[in-house]
C-alpha positions as CSV (number, residue, x, y, z in Angstrom):
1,X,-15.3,17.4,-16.7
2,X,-15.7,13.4,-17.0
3,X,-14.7,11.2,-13.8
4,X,-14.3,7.7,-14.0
5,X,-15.0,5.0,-10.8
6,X,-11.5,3.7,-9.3
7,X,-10.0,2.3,-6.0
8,X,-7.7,3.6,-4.2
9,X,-5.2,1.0,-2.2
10,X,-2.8,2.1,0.7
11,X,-0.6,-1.0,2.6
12,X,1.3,0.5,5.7
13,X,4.2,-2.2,5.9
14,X,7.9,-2.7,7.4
15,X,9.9,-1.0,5.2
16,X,12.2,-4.3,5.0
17,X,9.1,-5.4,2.9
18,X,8.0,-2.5,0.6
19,X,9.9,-4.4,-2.4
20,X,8.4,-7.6,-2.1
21,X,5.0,-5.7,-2.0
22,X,5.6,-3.5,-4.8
23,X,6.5,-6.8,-7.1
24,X,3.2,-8.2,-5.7
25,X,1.4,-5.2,-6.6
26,X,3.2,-5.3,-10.7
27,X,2.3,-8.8,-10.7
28,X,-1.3,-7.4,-10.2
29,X,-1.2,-5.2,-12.8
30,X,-0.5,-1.9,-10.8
31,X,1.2,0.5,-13.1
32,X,2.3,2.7,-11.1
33,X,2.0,3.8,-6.8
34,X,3.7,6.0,-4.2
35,X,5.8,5.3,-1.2
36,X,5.6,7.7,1.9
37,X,7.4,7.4,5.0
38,X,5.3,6.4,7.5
39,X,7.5,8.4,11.3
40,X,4.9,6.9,13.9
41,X,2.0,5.6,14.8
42,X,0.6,3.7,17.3
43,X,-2.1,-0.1,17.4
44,X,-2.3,-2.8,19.4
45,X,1.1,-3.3,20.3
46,X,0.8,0.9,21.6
47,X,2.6,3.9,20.7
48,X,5.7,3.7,18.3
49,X,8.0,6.3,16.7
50,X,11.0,6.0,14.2
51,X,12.6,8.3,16.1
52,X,15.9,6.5,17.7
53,X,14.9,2.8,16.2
54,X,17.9,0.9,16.0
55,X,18.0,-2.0,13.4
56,X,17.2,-3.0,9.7
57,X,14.2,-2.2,9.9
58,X,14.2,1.2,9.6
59,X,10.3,1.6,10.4
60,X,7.4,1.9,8.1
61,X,6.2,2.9,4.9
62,X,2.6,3.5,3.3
63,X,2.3,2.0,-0.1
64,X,-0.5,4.4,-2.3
65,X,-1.8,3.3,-5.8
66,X,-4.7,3.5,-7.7
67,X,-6.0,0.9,-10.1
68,X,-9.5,0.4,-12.0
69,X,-11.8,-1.7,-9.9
70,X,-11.7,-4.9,-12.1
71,X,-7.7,-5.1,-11.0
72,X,-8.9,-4.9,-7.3
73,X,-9.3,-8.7,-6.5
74,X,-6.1,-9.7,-7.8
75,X,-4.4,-6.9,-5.5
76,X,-5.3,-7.4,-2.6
77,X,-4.8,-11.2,-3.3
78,X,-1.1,-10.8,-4.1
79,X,-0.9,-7.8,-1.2
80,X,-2.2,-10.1,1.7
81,X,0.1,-12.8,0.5
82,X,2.9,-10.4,1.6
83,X,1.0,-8.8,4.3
84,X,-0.5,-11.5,6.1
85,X,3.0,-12.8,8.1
86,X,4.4,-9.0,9.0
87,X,3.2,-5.9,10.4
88,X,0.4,-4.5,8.0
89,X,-2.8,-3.0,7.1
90,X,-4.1,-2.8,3.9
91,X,-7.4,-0.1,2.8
92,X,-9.2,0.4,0.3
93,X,-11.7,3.3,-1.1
94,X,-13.5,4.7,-3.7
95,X,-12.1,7.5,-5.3
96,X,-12.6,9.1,-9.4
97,X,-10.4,9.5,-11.6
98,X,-9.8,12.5,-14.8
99,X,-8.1,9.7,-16.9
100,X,-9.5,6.3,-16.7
101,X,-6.7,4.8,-19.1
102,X,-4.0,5.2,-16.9
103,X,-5.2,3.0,-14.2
């Protein structure tokens, strides 16, 4: 079987912030992604959990798509936009693909 070159993107954000990154990522061309829970963690600031947060934020959320490496530019343009002021990483890696056309 046939596999076709593509990236795969995954932004860890606030979850207060997954919709303004999702538009970003439409705006981009993304067709379609996944949104996991993301319970704990820990970076520079330490150790966290979203066990017993209190608050709107109700912790963080991993954003998953992948998109055809021409599209990659303009993602991670529009995704730092939204990333660059709040809690965030954003990676990227190469991955194949069965069906090119939907990406």
């Amino acid at each position: 079987m046939q596999t076709h070159q593509a990236k795969r993107v995954a932004v860890i954000i606030e979850a207060v912030m997954q919709s303004r990154l999702t538009d970003a990522m439409e705006d981009a061309g993304v067709t379609g992604y996944s949104i996991l829970p993301v319970l704990a963690g820990g970076g520079r600031s330490g150790r966290w959990t979203r066990e017993g947060q209190v608050g709107r934020g109700q912790g963080m959320v991993q954003v998953i798509c992948i998109i055809s490496p021409d599209k990659l530019d303009d993602l991670l343009n529009k995704a730092f936009a939204v990333v660059e002021s709040h809690i965030g990483v954003i990676t990227v890696s190469d991955c194949e693909v069965l069906r090119a056309e939907r990406f």
